[in-house]
N, C-alpha and C positions, 0 to 999 in steps of 0.2 A: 504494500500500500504506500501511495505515494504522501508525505509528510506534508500538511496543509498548514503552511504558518498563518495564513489569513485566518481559517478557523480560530485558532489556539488564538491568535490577537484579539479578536472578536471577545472569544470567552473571558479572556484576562480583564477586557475593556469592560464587559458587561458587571462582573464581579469586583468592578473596582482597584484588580491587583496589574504590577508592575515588574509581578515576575521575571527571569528570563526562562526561556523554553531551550533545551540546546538535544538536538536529536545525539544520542550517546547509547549506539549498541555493544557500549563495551560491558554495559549494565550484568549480572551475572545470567545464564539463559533464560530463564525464568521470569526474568523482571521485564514487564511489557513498559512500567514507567514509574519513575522514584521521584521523591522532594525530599534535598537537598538539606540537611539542620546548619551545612555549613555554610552557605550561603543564600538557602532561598530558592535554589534553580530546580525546575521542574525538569526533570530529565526525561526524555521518552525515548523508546525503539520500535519506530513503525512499522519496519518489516518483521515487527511480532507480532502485530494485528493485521486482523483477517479484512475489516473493511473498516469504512466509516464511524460506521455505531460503536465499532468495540476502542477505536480511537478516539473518540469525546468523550466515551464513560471513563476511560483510560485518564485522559485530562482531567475531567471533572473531580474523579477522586481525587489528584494531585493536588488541583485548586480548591480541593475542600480540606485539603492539608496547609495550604499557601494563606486563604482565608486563617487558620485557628493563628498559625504562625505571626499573622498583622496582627491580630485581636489581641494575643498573648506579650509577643515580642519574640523573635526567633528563639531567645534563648532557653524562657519557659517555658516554653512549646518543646523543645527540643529534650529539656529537663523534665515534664510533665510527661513524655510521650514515653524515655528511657524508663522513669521510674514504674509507668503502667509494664511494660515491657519486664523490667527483673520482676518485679511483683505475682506477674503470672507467674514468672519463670520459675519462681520458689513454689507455689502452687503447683506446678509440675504442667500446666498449661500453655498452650501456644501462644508466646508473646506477641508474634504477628498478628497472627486468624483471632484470638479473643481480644487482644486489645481495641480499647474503647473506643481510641482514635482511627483506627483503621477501620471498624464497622461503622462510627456516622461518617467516613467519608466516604464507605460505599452505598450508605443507603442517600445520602446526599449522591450522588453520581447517580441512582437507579433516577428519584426523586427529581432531578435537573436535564436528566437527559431529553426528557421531550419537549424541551424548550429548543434544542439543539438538532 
C-alpha cells in the first residue's frame, strides 16, 4: 500500500496534533505503526497494511497515543504508560494487549475511523 501523507496531515490537522509521521519499516515485523515517548513521532510501515482502512485505524490509534501525550506532556504519558506496562507485568499479564493505554486507543481508532 502506497503511504498517503495527505491523509495522515489531514488527521493530524483535524485532531489538532503537530506530530511528525516518518514511514520507518525498520519497526520490529510485527509492528504495523508505533509512537514514539522519545520524541512524539508516529512511526508507521505501510507495506504492513493491507489497504486503506487498516492504515487510518493504524494512524488513528497512534494519534490517540499523540493526543494523551499533548494532554499529559510527553513525559507523563511516557511514565504513566511504562508504569501500566510493569504493573501488568508483575501481575503476570500482557503489558501491551491489557494495558489501559493501548485498549482506548484502539477503541478510539474502531470509534474514529468512520469519520475517515
Amino acid at each position: 500500500m502506497k503511504y498517503n501523507i495527505q491523509i495522515a496531515q489531514r488527521m493530524l490537522k483535524y485532531y489538532d496534533l503537530q506530530n511528525p509521521i516518518v514511514e520507518n519499516c525498520q519497526l520490529d515485523k510485527e509492528v504495523q505503526a508505533f509512537f514514539s515517548f522519545d520524541d512524539g513521532t508516529i512511526e508507521i510501515c505501510p507495506d504492513r497494511l493491507e489497504n486503506e482502512y487498516e492504515f487510518k485505524k493504524a494512524l488513528l490509534h497512534e494519534i490517540k497515543h499523540a493526543i494523551d501525550a499533548k494532554r499529559m506532556s510527553l513525559q507523563k504519558f511516557d511514565e504513566a504508560y511504562n508504569n501500566e506496562f510493569d504493573r501488568l507485568d508483575t501481575l503476570q499479564r500482557d503489558g501491551y494487549w491489557d494495558n489501559p493505554y493501548e485498549v482506548k486507543a484502539e477503541k478510539f481508532a474502531e470509534r474514529e475511523i468512520s469519520k475517515w
